[in-house]
N, C-alpha and C positions, 0 to 999 in steps of 0.2 A: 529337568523336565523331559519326557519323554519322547520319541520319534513321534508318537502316534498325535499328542496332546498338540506336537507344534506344528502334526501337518493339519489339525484341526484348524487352529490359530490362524494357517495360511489360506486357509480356503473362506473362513469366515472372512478376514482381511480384503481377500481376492475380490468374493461376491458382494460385501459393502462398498468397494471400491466401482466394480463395474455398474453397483445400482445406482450409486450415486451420480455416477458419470451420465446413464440415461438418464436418471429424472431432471439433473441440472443443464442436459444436453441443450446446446442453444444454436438461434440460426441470424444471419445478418438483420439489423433492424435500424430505416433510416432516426436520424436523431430524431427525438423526443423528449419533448420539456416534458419531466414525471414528477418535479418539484419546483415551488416556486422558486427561478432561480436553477434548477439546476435540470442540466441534458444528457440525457443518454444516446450512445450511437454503438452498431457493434456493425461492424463491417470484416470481410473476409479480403485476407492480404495478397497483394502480388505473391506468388510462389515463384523464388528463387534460391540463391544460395545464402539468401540471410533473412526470410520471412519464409512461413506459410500459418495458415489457420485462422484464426478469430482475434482480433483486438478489439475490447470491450475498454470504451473512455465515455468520459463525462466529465460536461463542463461547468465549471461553478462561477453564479457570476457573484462575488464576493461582495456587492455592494447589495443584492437583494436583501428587503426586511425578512429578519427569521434565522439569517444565516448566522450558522457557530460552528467552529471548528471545534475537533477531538484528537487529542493524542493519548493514549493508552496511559493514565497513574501509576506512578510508585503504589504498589501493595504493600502494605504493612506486614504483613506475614511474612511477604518472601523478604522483605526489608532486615525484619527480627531476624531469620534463617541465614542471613548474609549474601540475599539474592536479591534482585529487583521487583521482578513482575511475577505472573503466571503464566504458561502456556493457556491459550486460548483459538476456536476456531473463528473465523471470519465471520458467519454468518450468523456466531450465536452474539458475537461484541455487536454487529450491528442492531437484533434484536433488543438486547439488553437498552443497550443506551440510547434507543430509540432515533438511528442514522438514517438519514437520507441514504446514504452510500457509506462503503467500507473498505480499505483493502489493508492486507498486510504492511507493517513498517521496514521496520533496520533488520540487520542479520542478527543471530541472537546465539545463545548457544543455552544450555540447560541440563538439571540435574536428571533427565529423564534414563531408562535403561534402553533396550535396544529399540524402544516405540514409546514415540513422545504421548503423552497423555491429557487432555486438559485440565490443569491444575500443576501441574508440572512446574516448580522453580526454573526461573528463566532470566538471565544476563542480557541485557541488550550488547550490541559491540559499539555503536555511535550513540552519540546523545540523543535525549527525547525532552524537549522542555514541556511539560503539563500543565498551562492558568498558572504560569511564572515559575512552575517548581522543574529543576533538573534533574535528570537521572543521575547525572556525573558527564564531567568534560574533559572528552582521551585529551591526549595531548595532540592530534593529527586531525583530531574534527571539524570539520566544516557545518554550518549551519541551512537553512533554511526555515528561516526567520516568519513570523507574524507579530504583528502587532497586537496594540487592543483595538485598535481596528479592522483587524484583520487584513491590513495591508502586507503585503509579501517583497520579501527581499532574501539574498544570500548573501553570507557573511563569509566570506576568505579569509580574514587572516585565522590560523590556527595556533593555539586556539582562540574560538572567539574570545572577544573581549570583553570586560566586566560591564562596560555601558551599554555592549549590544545585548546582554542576558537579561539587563535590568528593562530592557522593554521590549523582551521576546515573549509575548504569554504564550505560545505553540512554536514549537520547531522538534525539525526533525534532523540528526546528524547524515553525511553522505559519506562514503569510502571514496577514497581516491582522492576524484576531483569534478568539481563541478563540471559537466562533460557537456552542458550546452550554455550558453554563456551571451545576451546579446545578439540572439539569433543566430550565435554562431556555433558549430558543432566542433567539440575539441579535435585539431587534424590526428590525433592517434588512437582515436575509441575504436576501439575493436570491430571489426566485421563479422566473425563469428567467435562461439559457437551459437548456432542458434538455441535457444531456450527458451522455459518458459520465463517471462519477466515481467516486473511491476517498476512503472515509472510516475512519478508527478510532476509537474509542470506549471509556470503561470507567466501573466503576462503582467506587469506589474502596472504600467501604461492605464490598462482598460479594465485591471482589478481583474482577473478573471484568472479562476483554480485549474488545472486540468489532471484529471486522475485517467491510468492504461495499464491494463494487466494485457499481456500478449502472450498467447499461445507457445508462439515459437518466433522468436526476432533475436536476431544478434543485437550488442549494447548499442551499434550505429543504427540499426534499421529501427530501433526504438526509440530511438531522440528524433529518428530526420522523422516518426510517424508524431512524435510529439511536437512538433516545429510546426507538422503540414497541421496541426490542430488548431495553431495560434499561440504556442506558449513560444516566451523570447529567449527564457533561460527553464532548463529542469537538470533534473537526474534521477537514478538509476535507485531502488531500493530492493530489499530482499527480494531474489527470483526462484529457479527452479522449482523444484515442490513448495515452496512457500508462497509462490505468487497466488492472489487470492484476490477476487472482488464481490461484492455481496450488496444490492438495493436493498429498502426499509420497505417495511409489508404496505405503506401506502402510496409506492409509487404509480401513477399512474401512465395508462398506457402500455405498459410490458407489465411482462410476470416479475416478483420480484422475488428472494432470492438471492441464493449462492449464484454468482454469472459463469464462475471457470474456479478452479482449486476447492479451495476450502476443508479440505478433508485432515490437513495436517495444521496441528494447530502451532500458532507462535507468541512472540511473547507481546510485540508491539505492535497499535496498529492507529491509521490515520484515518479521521472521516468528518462527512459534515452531515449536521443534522439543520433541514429544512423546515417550513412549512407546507401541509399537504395541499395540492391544487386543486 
């Protein structure tokens, strides 16, 4: 490829990037029920040495009628290929499958060249269980669990175990370790670097989901902001350029919409689809 062609490619890149940043440009807004059942808030952080910027959360109460969780299916294609899934952006999965709310999942890795593409063969790294089907289970995985009720729990021993698969219909795999536990925040999570990041969250108690994509939080400033939301236990899922959140075009009350990311597409992703209010 040529000098010329790939400072075309950079500048095209460039100016998608910065248009995209203004139009999905967003400002603090207090909460807001935009689904039945589910709240949006997007408030701007203390600026210190382990936040600054925008965290965009919503809260899901797990027991409203209407409520169905989403985790991202085995594709068949990439299954045949000896892959998982496909690269996909946040804003178009939530379109598609018609989400209240979206955000990126697990860390993933994929067959793509030096620019991921959507459509892209894509490995997730932790498990993803789909309406009972598993992607596969590392041998280091930890879960976060749902039911067919949708009731929420996490699963420690690794790997999970063969009774807790059989009535997990959604879950999603965590690295490490479950880093908020019991309201209580693991004493070695990290304080920096700050990044961008995506966390989930719930309270198992009151049923209630809580989803956070954050600008810039180190992995502690984004559990103690998922604590100060109400969730007893969360963790940590794919950040940096991956982190991603995206409302369903009938939300109401705010614009809906890409909220932060989106521009890089991944493999897996978590959401709920409502009824509109």
């Amino acid at each position: 490829m040529t000098r010329r062609r790939l400072l075309l490619i950079g500048l095209v890149l460039l100016f998608t990037t910065g248009g995209l940043y203004w139009v999905n440009l967003r400002r603090p807004i207090a909460p807001t029920v935009i689904y039945q059942g589910v709240t949006y808030g997007c408030e701007e952080l203390e600026v210190d040495n382990q936040r600054s910027g925008l965290v965009h959360w919503v809260s899901i109460d797990l027991t409203a009628p209407g409520i169905e969780l989403y985790v991202t299916p085995l594709d068949p294609q990439a299954v045949a290929q000896g892959w998982q899934f496909r690269l996909q952006r946040t804003g178009a999965v939530v379109k598609e499958e018609r989400l209240a709310v979206g955000i990126n999942a697990t860390y993933f890795s994929s067959d793509s060249a030096w620019i991921a593409m959507p459509g892209d063969f894509a490995r997730a790294a932790e498990a993803t269980v789909a309406d009972y089907c598993p992607s596969h289970i590392p041998e280091h995985t930890y879960l976060l669990c749902f039911d067919e009720h949708a009731a929420p729990s996490f699963e420690t021993a690794r790997p999970p175990k063969d009774s807790v698969l059989r009535r997990t219909r959604w879950g999603l795999g965590g690295r490490g370790a479950v880093l908020l536990m019991h309201g209580q925040i693991f004493q070695d999570t990290p304080k920096e670097p700050m990044d961008a990041r995506t966390a989930v969250g719930f309270n198992a108690e009151k049923r209630l989901l809580f989803l956070a994509a954050f600008e810039k939080a180190s992995p502690r400033a984004a559990l103690e902001k998922l604590a100060a939301l109400g969730a007893s236990d969360g963790m940590l899922l794919d950040g940096g350029s991956s982190t991603s959140m995206a409302l369903g075009g009938e939300a109401r009350g705010v614009r809906s919409g890409v909220l932060m990311g989106g521009w890089r597409p991944v493999a897996t992703h978590f959401g709920v689809r409502a009824r509109a209010l």
